[in-house]
N, C-alpha and C positions, 0 to 999 in steps of 0.2 A: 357690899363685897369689899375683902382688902385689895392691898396697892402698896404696890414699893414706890415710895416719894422719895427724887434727889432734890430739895429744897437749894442745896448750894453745896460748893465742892467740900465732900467730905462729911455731907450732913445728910445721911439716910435713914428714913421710917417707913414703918407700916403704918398704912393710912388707910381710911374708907371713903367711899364714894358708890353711888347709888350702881346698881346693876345694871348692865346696857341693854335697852330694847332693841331687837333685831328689826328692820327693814325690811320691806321687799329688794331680793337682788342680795341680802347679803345671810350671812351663814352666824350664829352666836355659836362659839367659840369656849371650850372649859381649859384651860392651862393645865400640861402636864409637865415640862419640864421646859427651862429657859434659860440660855448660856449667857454669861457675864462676857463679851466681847472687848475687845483692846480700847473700839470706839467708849463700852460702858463703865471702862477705866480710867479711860482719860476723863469725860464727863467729870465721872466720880473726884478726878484730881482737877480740875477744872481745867485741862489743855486740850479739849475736843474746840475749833474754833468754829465749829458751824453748833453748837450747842447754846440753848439759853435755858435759864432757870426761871421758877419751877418745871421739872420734868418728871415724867415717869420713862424710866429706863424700858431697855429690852428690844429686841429687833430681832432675834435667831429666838423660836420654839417649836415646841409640837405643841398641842392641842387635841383635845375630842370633839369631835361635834355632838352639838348640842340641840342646835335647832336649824333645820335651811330647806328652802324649797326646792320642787323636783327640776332638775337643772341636767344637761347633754353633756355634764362630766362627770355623773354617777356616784357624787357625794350624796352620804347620804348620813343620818344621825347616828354617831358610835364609831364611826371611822377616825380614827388618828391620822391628825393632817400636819402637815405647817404652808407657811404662808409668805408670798413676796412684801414685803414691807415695805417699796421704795414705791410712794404715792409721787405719781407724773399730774401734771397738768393739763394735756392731752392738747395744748393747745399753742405752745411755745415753737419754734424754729425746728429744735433738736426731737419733737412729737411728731411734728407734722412729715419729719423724713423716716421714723419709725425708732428713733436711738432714743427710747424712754426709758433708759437707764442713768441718761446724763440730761437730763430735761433738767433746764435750767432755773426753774422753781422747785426743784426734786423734794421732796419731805418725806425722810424716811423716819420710821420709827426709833420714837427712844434716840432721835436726834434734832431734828426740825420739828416736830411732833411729838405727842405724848407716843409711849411705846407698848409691849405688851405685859409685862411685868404687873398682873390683875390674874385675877381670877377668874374672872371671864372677861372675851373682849367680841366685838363683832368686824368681821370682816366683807368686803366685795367677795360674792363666791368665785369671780372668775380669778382673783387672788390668792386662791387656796388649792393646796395641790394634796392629791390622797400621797401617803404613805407608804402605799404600796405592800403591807404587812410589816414595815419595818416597826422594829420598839420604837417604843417615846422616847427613849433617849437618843437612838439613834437618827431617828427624826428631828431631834433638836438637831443635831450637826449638819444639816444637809444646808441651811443659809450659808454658815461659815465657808462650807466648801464650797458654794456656789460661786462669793466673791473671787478665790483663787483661782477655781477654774477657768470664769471669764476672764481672769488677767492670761492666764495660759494662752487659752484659745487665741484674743485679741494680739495675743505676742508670736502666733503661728509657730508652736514649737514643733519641732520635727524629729521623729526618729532618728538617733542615731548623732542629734546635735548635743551637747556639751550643755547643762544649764549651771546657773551660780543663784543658788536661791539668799538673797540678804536677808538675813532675820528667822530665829528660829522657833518662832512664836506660832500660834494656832492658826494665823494666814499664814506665813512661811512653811510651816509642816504642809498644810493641803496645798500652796504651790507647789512643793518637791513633788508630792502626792499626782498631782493635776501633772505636770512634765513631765512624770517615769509611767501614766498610764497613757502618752503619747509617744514612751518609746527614745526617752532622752535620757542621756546618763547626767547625773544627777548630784550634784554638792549643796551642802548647807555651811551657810557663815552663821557665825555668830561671838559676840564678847563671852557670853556663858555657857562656859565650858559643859555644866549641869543640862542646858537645853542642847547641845549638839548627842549627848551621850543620851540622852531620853528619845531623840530622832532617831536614833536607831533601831526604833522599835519597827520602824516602815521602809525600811527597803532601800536608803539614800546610799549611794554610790560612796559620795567621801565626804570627807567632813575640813572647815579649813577654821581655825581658832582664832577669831581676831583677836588676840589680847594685845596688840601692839604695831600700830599702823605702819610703823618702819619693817615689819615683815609680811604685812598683807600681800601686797604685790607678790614678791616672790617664790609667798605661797600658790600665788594663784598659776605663777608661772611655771612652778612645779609641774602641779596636778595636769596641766593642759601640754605641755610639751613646747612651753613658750608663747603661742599659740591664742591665748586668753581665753574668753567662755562664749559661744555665738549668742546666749541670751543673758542676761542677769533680768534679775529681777529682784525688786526694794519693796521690802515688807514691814520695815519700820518705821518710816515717815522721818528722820533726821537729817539733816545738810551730809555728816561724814557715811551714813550709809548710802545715800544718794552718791557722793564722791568714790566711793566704791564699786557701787555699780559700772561710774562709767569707767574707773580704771580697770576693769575688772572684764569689759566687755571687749571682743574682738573688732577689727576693722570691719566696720559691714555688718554690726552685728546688729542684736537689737536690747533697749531695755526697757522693761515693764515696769511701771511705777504703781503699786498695789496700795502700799502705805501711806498714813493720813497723819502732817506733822503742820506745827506751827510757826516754824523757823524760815527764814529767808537761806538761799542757797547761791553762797560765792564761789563762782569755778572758773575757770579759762574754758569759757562756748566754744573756744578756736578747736576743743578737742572734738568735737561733735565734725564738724567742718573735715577735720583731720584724718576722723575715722571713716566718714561718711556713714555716723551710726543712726540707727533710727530709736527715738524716747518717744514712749507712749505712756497716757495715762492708760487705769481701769478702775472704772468706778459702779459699783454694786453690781449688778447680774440680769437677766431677763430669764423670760417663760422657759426657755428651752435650755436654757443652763438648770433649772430646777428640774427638769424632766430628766435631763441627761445623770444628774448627780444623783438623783434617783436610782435611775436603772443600772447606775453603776452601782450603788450599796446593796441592793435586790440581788446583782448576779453576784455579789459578796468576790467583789475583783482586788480589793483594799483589805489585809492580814492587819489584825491589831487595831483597827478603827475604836475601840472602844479605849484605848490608852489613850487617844486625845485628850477625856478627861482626866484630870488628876487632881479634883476636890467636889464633892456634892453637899449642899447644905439645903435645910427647908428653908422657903421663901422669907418664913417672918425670921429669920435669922439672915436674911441679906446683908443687916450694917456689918454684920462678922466676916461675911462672904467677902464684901468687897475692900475688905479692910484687909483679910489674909491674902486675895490677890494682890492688892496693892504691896506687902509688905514684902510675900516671896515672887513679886513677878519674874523673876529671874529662872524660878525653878518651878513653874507652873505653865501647862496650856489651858486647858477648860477649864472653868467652874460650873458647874450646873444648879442649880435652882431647882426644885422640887417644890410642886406647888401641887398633887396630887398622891 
């Protein structure tokens, strides 16, 4: 079968490798479609830092079954699934108290691990979740959404609270997404102009243009009535959107760090102290974030979900794929993969 190989940053092929025999306990797996992620961009540029070479990319797809045993979740061959990607250790600190999303050997795919970017792969079946009738493509979307969600939740957004989403990229959009289906009014920052004016495709309250850090702030103080934002949350992984965040958040507020960067972060802590804010990480998702993000696309609660993406290419066309992400990341969210 083929395989997207990242050999090294910026060197991608289709490659072959023999076809994976199924297990007892686990499900073989046929690829339908598989979203090019920020994590499989950086990879690709070589500034993912939990990344080593040779990899096979990929972490967010759908899939068909193809072969799996009879199993108390009702998968069964021909069912369009996708899958939790983030392999825990079951055995570490953060396992043994149940937070197997931050397990501290964590390997998730197409990043610590080979990924799913094949044409068929096999999975744990308790790792695989049905579809629920949704498309293959929309089925690809539901990891992406998963991460932002958990950042949501773990950040307790609330009705009626004020959020600042940083970053207006495909976790940014399903953060806004994730806080306005909790019921919060809702902003997107961003330097590209191109990506605030494409979020409007979903619903977001207001929009604030970073183009010029000497007027951030007083944009922000605008829109809130002085007041600042009760959440912000960092979608881009950078020192200055980080610095935004915390300017950006209210006394007592909270901020959620979604985003995955390389850079050291120089601030005055005294503000943290000052505001008495609370910073949390969030990192990948669990079972019932996947179940929830589910039943939210089912009851079809999310208008325009399908603009997320804005490029599809076939698989053995990847080196074009992520070479045109890389080149318009400014004015792109999904790319997709088509490998069916």
């Amino acid at each position: 079968m083929k395989y997207i190989g990242l050999d090294q940053p910026y060197q991608v092929g289709i490659k072959e490798m023999e076809r994976p025999i199924r297990k007892k306990g686990e499900a073989l797996l046929k690829l339908l479609y598989g979203g090019i992620c920020g994590s499989d961009l950086n990879t690709y540029r070589g500034k993912l830092p939990y990344a080593k070479y040779p990899l096979i990319p990929g972490h967010e797809f759908s899939a068909e079954i193809v072969e799996i045993d009879e199993n108390e979740n009702g998968l069964r061959a021909g069912m369009i699934v996708t899958a939790n990607p983030y392999f825990n250790c079951k055995e570490c600190y953060s396992c043994q108290r149940g937070f197997v999303n931050c397990c501290t050997g964590n390997q998730t795919m197409g990043v610590q691990r080979d990924g799913g970017f094949r044409e068929y792969l096999t999975m744990p079946i308790e790792r695989v979740y049905s579809g629920q009738g949704l498309s293959a493509k929309e089925v690809a979307l539901v990891e992406p959404f998963c991460i932002s969600y958990h950042g949501i939740k773990r950040a307790k957004v609330q009705k009626g609270e004020r959020v600042l989403v940083v970053g207006a990229g495909t976790i940014g959009v399903f953060a806004a997404i994730s806080a306005k289906l909790a019921g919060a009014q809702v902003y997107m920052c961003d330097i590209a102009e191109s990506k605030l004016n494409y979020a409007k495709n979903f619903g977001i309250d207001g929009f604030i243009h970073n183009d010029n850090n000497v007027t951030f702030l007083d944009q922000v103080k605008t829109v809130t009535d002085g007041n600042l934002f009760d959440v912000t949350v960092e979608a881009v992984g950078l020192p200055s959107t980080f610095q935004n965040c915390v300017d950006a958040v209210a006394f007592h507020g909270r901020t959620i760090i979604i985003g995955v960067g390389k850079s050291n972060v120089d601030f005055n802590f005294t503000d943290i102290q000052k505001k008495e804010m609370n910073i949390m990480g969030s990192r990948n998702a669990v079972k019932t974030d996947f179940e929830e993000v589910i039943q939210i696309l089912t009851e079809k609660r999310i208008k325009n979900i399908d603009k997320i993406v804005t490029g599809e290419f076939n698989y053995l066309d990847a080196a074009e794929a992520f070479k045109t992400l890389d080149e318009n990341a400014a004015d792109m969210l999904k790319i997709m993969l088509r490998f069916s």
